[in-house]
C-alpha positions in Angstrom: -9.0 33.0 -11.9 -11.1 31.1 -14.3 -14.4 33.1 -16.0 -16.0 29.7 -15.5 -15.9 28.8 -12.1 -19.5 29.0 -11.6 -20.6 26.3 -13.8 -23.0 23.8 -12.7 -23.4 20.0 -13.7 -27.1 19.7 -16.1 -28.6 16.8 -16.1 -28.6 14.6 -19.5 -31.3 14.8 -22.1 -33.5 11.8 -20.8 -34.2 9.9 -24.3 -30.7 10.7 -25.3 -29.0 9.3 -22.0 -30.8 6.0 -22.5 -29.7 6.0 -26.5 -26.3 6.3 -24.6 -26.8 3.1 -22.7 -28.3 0.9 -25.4 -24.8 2.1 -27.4 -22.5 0.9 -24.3 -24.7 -2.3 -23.5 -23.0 -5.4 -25.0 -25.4 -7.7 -25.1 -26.6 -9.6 -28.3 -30.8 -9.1 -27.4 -30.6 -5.4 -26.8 -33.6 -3.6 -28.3 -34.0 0.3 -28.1 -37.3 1.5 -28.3 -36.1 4.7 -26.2 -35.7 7.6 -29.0 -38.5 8.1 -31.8 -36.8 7.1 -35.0 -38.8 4.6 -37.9 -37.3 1.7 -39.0 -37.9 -0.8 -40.9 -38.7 -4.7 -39.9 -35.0 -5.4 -40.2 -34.6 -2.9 -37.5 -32.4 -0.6 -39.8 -32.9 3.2 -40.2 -35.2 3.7 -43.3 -35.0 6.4 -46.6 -38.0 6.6 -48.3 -37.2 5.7 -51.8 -38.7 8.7 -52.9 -36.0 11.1 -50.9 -33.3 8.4 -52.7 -34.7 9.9 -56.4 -34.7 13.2 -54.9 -31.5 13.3 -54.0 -30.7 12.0 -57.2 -31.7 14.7 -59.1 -30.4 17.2 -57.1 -26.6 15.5 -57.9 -27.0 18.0 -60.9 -25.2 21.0 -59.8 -25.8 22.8 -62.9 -28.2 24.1 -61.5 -27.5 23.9 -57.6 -24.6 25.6 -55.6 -23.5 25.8 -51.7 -24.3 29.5 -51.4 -26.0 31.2 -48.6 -30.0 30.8 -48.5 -32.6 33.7 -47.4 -33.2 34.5 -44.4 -36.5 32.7 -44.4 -35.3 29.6 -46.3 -34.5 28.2 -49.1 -36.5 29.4 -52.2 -40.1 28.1 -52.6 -39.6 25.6 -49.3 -41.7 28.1 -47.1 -44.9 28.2 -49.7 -44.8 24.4 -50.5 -44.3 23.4 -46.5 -47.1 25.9 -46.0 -49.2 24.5 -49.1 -48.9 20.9 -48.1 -50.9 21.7 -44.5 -53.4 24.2 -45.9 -53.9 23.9 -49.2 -56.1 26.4 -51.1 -58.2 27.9 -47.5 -59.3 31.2 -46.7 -56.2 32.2 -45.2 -54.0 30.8 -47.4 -55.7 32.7 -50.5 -55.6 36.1 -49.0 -52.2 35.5 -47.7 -52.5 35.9 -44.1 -50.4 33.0 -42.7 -46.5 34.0 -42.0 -44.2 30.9 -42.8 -40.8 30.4 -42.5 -37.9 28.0 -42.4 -36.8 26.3 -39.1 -34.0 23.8 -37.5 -36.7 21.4 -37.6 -39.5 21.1 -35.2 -37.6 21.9 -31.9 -36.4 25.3 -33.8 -39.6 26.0 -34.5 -40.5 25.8 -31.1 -38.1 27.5 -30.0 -38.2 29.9 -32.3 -41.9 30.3 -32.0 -40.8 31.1 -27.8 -38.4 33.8 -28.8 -40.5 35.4 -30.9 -43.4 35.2 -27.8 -40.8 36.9 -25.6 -39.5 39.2 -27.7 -42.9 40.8 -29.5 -45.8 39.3 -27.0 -45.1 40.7 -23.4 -48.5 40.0 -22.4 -47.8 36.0 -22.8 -47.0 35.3 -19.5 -47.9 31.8 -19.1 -47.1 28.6 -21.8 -49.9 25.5 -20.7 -48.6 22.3 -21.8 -50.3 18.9 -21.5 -49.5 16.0 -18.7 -47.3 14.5 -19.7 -45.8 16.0 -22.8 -42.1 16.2 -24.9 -39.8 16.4 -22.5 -38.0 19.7 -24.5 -41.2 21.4 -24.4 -41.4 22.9 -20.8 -37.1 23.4 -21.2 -37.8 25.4 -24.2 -40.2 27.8 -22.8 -38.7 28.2 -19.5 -35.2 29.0 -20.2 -36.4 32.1 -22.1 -38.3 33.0 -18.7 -41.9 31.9 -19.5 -43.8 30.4 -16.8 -44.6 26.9 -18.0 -48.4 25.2 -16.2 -49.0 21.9 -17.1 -52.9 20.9 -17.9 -54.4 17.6 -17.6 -54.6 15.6 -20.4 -53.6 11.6 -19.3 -54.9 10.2 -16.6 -52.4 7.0 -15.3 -56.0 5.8 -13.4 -58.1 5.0 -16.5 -54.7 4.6 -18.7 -56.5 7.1 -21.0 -57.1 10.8 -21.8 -58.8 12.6 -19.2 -61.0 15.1 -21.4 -62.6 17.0 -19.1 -59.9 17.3 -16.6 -58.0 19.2 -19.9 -60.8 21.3 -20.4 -61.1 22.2 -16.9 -57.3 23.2 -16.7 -57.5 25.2 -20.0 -60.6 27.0 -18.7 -58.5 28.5 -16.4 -56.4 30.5 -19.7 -56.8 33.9 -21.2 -55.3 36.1 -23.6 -52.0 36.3 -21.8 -51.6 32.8 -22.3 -49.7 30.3 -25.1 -51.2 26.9 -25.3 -49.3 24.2 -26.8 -51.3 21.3 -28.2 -50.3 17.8 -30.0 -52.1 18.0 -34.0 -51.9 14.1 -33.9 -49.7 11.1 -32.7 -49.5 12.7 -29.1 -45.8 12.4 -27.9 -45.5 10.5 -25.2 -49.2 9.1 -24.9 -50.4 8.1 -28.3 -53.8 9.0 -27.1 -55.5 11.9 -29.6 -58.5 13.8 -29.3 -61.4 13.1 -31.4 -62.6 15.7 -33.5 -65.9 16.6 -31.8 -63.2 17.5 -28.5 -61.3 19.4 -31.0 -64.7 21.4 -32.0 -65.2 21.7 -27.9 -60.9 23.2 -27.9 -61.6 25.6 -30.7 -64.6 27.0 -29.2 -63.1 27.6 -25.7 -59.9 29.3 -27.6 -62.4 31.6 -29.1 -64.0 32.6 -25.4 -60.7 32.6 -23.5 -58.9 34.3 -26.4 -55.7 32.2 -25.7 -53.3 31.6 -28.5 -52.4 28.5 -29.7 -49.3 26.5 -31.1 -49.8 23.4 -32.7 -46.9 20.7 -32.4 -47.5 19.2 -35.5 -44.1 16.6 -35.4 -45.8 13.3 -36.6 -48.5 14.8 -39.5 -49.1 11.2 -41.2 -48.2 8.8 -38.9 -51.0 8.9 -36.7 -53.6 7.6 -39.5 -51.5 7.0 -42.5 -53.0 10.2 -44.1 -51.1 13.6 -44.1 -54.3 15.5 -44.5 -56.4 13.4 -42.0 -54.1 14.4 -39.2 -53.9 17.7 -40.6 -57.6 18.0 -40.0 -57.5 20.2 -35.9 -55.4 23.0 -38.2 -57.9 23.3 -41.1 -60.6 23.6 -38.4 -58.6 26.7 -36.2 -58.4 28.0 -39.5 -62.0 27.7 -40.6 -63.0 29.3 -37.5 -60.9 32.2 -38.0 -58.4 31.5 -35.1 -55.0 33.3 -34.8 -52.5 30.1 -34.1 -49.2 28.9 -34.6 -47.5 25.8 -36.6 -44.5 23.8 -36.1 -44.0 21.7 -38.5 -41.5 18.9 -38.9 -40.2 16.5 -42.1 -38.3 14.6 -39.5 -40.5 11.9 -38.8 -43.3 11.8 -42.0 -39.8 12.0 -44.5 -37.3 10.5 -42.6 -35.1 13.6 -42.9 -34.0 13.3 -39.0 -30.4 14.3 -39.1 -31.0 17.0 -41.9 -33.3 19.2 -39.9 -35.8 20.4 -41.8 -38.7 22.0 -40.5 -41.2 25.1 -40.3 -43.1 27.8 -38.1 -46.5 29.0 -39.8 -48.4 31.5 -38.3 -52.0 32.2 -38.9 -53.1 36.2 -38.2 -56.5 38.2 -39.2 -54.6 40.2 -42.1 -51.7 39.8 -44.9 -50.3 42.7 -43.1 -49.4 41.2 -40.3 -48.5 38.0 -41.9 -45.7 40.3 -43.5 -44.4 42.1 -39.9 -44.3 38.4 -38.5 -42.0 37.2 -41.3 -39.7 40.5 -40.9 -39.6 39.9 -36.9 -39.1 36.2 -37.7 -35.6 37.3 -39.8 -34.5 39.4 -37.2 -34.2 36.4 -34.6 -33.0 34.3 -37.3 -30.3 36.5 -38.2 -29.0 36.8 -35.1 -28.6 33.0 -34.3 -27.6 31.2 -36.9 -28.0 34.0 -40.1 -29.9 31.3 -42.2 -31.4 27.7 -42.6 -29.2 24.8 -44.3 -30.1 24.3 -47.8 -30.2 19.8 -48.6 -33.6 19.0 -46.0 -35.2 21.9 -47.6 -34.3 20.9 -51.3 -35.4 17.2 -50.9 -38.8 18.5 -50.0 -39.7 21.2 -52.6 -38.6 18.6 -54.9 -41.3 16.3 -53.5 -43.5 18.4 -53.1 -43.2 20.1 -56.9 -43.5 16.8 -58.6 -46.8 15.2 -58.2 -45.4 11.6 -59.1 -42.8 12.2 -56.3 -45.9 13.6 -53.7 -48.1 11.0 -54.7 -45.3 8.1 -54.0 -44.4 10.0 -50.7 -47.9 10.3 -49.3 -48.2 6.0 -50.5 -45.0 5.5 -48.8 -46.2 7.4 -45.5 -49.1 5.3 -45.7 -47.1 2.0 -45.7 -44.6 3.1 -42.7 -47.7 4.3 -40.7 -49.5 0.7 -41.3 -46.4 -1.0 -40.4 -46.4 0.7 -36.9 -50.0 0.2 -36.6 -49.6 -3.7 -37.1 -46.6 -3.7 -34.8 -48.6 -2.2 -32.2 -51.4 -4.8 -32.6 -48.9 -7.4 -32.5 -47.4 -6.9 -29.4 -51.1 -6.4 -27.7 -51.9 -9.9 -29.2 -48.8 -10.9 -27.4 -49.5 -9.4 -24.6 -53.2 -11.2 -24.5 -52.1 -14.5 -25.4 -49.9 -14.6 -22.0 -52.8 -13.3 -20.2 -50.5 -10.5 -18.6 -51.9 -8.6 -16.5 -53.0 -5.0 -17.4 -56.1 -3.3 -19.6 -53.8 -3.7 -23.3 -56.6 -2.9 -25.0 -56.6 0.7 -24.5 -52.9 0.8 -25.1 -54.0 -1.1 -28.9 -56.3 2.0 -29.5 -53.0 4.6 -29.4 -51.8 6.3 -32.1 -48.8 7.1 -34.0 -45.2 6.6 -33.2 -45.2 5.4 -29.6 -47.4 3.7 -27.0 -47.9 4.6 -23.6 -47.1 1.3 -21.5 -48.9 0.8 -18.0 -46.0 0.2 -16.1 -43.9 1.9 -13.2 -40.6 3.2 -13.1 -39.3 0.1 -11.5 -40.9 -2.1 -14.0 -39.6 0.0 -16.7 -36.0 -0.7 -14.7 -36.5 -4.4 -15.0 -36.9 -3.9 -18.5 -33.5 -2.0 -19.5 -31.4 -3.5 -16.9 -32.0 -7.2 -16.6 -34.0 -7.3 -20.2 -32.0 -4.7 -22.2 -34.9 -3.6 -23.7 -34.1 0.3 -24.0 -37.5 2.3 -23.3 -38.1 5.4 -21.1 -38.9 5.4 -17.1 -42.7 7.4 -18.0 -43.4 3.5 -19.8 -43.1 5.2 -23.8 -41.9 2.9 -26.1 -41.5 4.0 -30.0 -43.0 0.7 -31.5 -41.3 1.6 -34.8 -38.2 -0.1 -33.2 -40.6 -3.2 -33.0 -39.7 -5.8 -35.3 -40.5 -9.2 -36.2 -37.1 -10.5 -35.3 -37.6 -8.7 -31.6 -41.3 -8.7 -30.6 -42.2 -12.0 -29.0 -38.7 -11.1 -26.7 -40.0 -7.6 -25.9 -43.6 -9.0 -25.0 -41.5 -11.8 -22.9 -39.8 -9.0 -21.1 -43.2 -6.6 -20.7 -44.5 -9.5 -19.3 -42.1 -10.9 -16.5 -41.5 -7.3 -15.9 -45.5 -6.8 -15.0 -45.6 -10.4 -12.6 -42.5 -10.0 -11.2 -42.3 -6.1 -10.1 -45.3 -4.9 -8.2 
């Protein structure tokens, strides 16, 4: 008899399955604008020229080896990450804010879950927005967690729906874990202004819920790292307790080395300290410690001001780049008078825009177009390009007339 008999089929990862697709699709016009990778206007993956001198450098080995890292990551990585969002604040200064090194973003969530289950009992409930990253709610509910969504777009208006979130995040207290997007919300684009952020902070403050921030896309909503930073430096200002995941993915084009980290801001250094230690306990006991090349590249960034000054430049040039995209294909969009308010999609943010269209025009699109984007209408307009964006708009466009 077998032990796994009892097996079930899963379903596939949603952006992945369609990555699958564009791969198998033989046609000579297929576009993916499914998963949320930059590239650059020939369509090609790009390395920031900055992480090519980096790596460079770090061809030395007289003063590099393979050996085991801490626990917590690789020397120095955990200050500078930490550094880079907060700088010289309150918290900062009187060391109060945990940090340590994660498998990227999604490790930091998920490691940011265990730790919730394992040391928070009273966290009962994890509120995440509508919609939201699809890994978010599978995160958080396979450790047990029971995941609410609150209002955040409304497919009426095409837009947020403020009030609706602060109605459904009224409805939180302390036994609650609220994940927002710092910037570049994945899937919608759409981010708050900072007077809604002043209204979020002071309703965390009555309701005494705890916050993570998913900070994935820092820099590519406005071009400025410390601009999109800005919803962290004001929990922080206000003496919130929150969380941080933070990702080099996107803002250093480090997908496939997975480079990330979980900062967590608390009332006293002491505690900052017992976070770390329960931090290494969960670590140890999944993968013993964090890979060392992601977490090189960036303290050597980071530690050279020519090399952080040339990042933050080069962010600002791949952010613009989506930006014009983005304008271009509204432009198109307009031009063919197709029907639909593309305006509001033109004022989104960040990595990917939120399309107005249904499943079955989204259908239309991958299987008679071969344009690659997901069934919720998010496209990442980094895979816009000018060889590929008046046959996108084409496609958007017969797709909109010719499906109601």
């Amino acid at each position: 008899m077998t032990h796994f008999k009892n097996l079930q089929p899963v379903k596939n990862d949603t952006i992945f399955h369609y990555l699958e697709l564009y791969f198998a699709d033989k046609s000579s016009k297929k576009v993916n604008l499914s998963i949320g990778a930059y590239r650059d206007d020939d369509g090609l993956p790009y390395i920031f020229d900055v992480v090519k001198d980096a790596e460079r450098d770090l061809l030395d080995y007289s003063t590099y080896n393979k050996e085991y890292t801490l626990i917590d990551g690789v020397p120095n990585y955990p200050k500078l990450s930490r550094n880079l969002i907060f700088k010289d604040c309150l918290a900062n200064r009187e060391n109060r804010i945990a940090s340590i090194q994660t498998i990227a973003g999604t490790g930091s969530l998920r490691l940011s879950a265990e730790l919730i289950k394992n040391n928070f009992p009273h966290i009962k409930n994890v509120y995440i927005s509508d919609p939201t990253w699809g890994p978010h709610r599978f995160i958080f509910d396979q450790l047990g967690l029971n995941v609410i969504n609150y209002p955040y777009y409304s497919k009426k208006t095409c837009t947020k729906d403020f009030p609706a979130m602060l109605e459904g995040l009224n409805n939180c207290g302390n036994d609650c874990l609220v994940v927002l997007h710092t910037c570049a919300h994945n899937p919608t684009g759409i981010d708050l202004t900072k007077e809604e952020w002043k209204e979020i902070a002071e309703l965390t403050k009555i309701k005494n819920f705890l916050v993570l921030f998913d900070s994935a896309y820092l820099g590519f909503a406005s071009g400025d790292f410390d601009i999109d930073a800005w919803p962290i430096k004001y929990f922080e200002e206000n003496n919130i307790e929150f969380l941080v995941s933070q990702s080099f993915s996107k803002n250093m084009g480090l997908y496939g080395e997975r480079i990330g980290a979980l900062h967590i801001v608390c009332k006293d250094s002491e505690t900052a300290s017992l976070l770390v230690q329960n931090l290494k306990l969960i670590i140890r006991s999944f993968y013993t410690s964090p890979s060392l090349h992601g977490a090189r590249i960036v303290n050597r960034i980071l530690e050279n001001e020519d090399y952080l000054n040339r990042w933050k430049k080069e962010l600002e040039i791949v952010a613009t780049r989506v930006q014009t995209m983005r304008s271009s294909l509204i432009s198109g969009l307009k031009e063919l008078n197709t029907p639909g308010n593309w305006d509001l999609v033109g004022q989104q943010k960040g990595m990917f825009s939120y399309l107005p269209l249904s499943e079955a025009q989204c259908y239309r699109m991958i299987d008679y177009w071969h344009v690659y984007i997901l069934p919720s209408g998010r496209i990442n307009i980094a895979g816009l390009s000018p060889d590929n964006l008046q046959y996108v708009i084409d496609s958007i466009d017969n797709c909109v007339r010719s499906v109601n």
